[in-house]
N, C-alpha and C positions, 0 to 999 in steps of 0.2 A: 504494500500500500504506500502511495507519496507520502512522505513527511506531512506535506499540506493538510492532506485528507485527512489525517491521522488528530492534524491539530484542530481542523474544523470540526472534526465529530467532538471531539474536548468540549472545543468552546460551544458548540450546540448544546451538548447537553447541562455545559453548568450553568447557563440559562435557562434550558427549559425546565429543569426540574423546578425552578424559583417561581412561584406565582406571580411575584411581584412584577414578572417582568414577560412571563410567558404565559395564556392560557391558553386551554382547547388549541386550536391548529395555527395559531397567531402567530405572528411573525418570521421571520427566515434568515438565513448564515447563507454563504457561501464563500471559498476560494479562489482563485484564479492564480494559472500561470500565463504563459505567454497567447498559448494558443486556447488553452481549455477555461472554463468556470464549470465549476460543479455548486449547487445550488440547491437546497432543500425542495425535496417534490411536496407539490400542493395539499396537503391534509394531512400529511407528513407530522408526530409530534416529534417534537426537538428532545426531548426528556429521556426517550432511549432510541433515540436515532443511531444506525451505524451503515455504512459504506450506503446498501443497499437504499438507503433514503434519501440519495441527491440522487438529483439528474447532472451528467455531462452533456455540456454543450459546447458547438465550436465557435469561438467568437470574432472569427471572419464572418460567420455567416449571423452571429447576433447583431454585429454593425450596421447590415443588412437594414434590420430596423430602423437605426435613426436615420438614416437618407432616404429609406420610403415614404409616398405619399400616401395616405390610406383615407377611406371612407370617412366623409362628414356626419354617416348614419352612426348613432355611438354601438350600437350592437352587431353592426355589420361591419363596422372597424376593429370591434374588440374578436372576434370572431379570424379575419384576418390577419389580427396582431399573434393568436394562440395558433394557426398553421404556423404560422413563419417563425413561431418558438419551437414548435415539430420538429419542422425544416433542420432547426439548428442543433436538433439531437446528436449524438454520435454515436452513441450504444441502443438503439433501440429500446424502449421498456413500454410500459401500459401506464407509468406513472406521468404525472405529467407537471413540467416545471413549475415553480413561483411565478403568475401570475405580473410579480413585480424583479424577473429577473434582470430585466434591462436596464434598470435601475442600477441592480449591481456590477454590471459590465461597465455602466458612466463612472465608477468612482476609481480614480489611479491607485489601488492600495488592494493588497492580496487577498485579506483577510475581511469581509464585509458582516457585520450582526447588527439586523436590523429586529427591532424588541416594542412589546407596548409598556413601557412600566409603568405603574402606579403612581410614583412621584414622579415622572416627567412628563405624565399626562394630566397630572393636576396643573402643570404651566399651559402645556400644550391646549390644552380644554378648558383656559382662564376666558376670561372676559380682556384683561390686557395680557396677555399669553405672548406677543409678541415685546412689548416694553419689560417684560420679566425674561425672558430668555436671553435677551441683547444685555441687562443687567447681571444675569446669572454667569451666562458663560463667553461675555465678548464677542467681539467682533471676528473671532477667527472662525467664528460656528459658523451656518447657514441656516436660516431659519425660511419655511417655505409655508405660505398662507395655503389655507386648505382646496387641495385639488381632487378630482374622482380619483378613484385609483386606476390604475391598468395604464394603458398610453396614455391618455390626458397628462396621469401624474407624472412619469417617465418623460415625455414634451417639458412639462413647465422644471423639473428637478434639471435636465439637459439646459433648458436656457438660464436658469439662475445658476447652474455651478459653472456657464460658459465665463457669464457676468463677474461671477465670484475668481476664477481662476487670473481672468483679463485685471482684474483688479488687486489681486494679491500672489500672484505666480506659484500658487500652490491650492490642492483640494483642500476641502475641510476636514477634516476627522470626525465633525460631528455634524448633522443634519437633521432640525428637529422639522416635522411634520406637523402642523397645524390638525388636532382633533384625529390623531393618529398614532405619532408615535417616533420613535427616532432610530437613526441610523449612525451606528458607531464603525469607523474602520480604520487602520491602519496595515502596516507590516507585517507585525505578528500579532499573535493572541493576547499576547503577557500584557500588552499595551492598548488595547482594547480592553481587558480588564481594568485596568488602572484609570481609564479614562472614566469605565461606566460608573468604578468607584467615587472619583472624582464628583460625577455629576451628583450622584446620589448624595452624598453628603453637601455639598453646595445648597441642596433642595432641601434637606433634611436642617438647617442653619436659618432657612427664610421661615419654616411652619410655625406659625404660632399659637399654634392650638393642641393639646393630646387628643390620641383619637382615642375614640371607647372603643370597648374591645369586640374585636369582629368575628369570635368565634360563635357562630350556629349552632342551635338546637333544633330538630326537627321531629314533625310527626305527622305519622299519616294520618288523611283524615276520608273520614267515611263517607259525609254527603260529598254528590256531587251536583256544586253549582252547575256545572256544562250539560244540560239536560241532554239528551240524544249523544254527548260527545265521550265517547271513551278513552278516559284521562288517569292519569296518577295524579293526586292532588294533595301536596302536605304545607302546612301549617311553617313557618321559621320563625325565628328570634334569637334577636342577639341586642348587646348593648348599642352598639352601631346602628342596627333596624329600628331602633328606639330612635334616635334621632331624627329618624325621618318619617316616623310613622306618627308622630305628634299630633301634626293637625296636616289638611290643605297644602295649606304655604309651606309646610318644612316640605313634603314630599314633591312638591313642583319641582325642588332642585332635582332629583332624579327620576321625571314621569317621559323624561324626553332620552334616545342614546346620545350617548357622547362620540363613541368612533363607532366606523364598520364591525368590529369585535363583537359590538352592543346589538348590533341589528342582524347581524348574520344567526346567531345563538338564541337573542332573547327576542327578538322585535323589536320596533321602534318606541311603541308607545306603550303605556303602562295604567293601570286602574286604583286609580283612591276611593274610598267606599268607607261611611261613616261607622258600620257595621255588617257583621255577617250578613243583616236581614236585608241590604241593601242590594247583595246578589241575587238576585231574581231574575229568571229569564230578559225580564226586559231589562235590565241593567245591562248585561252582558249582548244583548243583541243592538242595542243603542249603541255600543260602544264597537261591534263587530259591526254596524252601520256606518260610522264614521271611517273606521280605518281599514275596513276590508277583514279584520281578523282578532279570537279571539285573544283575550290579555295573557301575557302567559304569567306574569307580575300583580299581586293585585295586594296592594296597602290598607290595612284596616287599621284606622284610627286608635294609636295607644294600645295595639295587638301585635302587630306585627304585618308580615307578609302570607300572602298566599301564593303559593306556587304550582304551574299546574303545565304539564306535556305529556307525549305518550311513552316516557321511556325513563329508566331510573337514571340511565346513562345522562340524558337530557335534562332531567332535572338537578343532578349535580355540577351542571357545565354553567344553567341559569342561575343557580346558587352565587356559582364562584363568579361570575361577571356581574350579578348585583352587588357582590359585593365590592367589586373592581369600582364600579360605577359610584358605588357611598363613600368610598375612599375617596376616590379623585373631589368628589366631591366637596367632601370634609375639607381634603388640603385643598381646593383652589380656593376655599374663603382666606386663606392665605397671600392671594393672586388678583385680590378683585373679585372674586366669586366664578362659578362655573358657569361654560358657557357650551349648550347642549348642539348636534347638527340642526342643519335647516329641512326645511321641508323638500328643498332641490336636491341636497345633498342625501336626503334618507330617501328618496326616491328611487334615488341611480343605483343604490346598494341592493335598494327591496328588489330592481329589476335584474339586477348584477348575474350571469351565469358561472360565474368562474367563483365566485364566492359561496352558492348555492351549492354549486360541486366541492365546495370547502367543507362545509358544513356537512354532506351526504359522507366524505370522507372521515371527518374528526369523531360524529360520531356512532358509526357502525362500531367503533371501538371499545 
């Protein structure tokens, strides 16, 4: 096996075992030498990743990419964009590359770990998220306002690192993603390490708040609100779920997602309800009125959470991204306050095909 390979399965995994930084199928690594990148496959977890879970590709033909002109239609561009990541296979497999490999082919530095953490999405996901970033970590970052993902994001990250390089003669090491997430890379791993450490404590120096504690209690529960809908439904709480389940207003801070993560896993939108007795069919269908679907999150005032999908696996993936979601939250009142996607931007995601195949991937597991 290449020394490379050897160091990226490393640093793969000592991120993905971390929640703080990876959950369910979120984020991706990769290496590159001259001619090759190898790149985490899409649904792929980081946690016990080894060889068999990157794709190789050849980056003669990834170049391919930035100098093609592709379709105005976003679905028949994004479509075009995933052949010509094919194309750039060189071993064959059924698996199919990061979505956001092209990305990683733009950045001059061997070793690429892109991650959602918790404390850098509480900047990332602020209300002034960009005046705290430029504070936090200087002018040598790149900090990119928020774009779709796929080629959109890959276009706008290609012309602000063009911008960035013409202006400073070298890439960034760090690239924070507006309502998304960051990108750490360098030469080696050791150094990427150091870096993320770096940040985390920078972030951890601004909070001014302790967070209550976010461990979960759970239990199943027998009725089921989804009348006709065959669901597993249980009950959460924790001191953290407290905070938001107060009234209305606290829980507004997290009824909206913050990234793709939030909406691929959990949905966009989320149910507050004064009481049990407030779920009644027509609650739930007013609400599966508005947004096309039912809540999978539902807040009950001074009780906690309801949580409700078809799969134990799915309901512990929703677990862990609300509570992603309360975090971030918690710390951006450090930030200005949290600042949720828009309705354009939770759109393109709900329509998203490469994310949906994210999800069907993360979790059959």
């Amino acid at each position: 096996m290449e020394s490379g390979l050897k160091d990226l399965i490393d640093i793969s995994r000592f991120y993905g075992v971390n929640k703080e930084y990876v959950i369910a199928g979120g984020g991706n690594t990769s290496f590159k030498n001259k001619d090759k990148l190898w790149i985490k496959a899409s649904g792929v977890a980081l946690a016990g990743i080894n060889e068999n879970g990157f794709v190789c590709l050849s980056r003669e033909k990834l170049k391919i990419i930035s100098a093609k002109t592709y379709s105005n239609h976003s679905a028949v561009r994004e479509d075009q964009v995933k052949n010509d990541l094919f194309n750039a296979i060189i071993e064959k497999t059924d698996k199919r590359p990061s979505v956001e490999t092209s990305l990683h082919e733009l950045v001059n530095y061997a070793f690429v770990a892109h991650t959602h953490p918790t404390l850098v999405n509480a900047v990332t996901c602020s209300k002034q998220a960009r005046k705290y970033a430029f504070e936090l970590f200087g002018n040598d970052m790149l900090y990119v306002p928020y774009t779709d993902p796929g080629y959109v994001l890959f276009k706008k990250v290609s012309d602000e690192l063009a911008g960035f390089r013409n202006a400073k003669g070298f890439d960034p090491k760090i690239i924070l993603l507006e309502n998304h997430g960051i990108i750490v890379s360098a030469d080696n791993v050791t150094e990427i390490k150091e870096t993320y450490g770096e940040i985390e404590a920078d972030i951890l120096n601004r909070v001014n708040h302790n967070l209550p504690a976010p461990e979960i209690k759970t239990e199943n529960l027998s009725f089921n609100f989804f009348s006709g809908i065959n669901l597993i439904i249980k009950s959460a709480k924790s001191l953290l779920i407290d905070e938001f389940v107060k009234d209305k207003a606290a829980f507004a801070d997290i009824e909206t997602a913050f990234t793709p993560d939030h909406i691929v896993y959990c949905k966009s939108r989320y149910l507050f309800v004064d009481d049990e007795e407030e779920l009644k069919r027509e609650k739930l269908e007013g609400f599966e009125g508005k947004y096309g679907f039912y809540p999978k999150i539902i807040g009950v005032k001074g009780k906690g959470l309801i949580i409700a999908d078809d799969s134990e696996s799915s309901i512990n993936i929703i677990l862990e991204l609300i509570t992603n979601m309360m975090k971030i939250s918690f710390y951006a009142r450090s930030f200005g306050g949290s600042k949720p996607m828009t309705d354009k931007q939770i759109a393109f995601i709900e329509n998203w095909e490469a994310e949906n195949y994210r999800k069907q991937i993360a979790t059959k597991k």
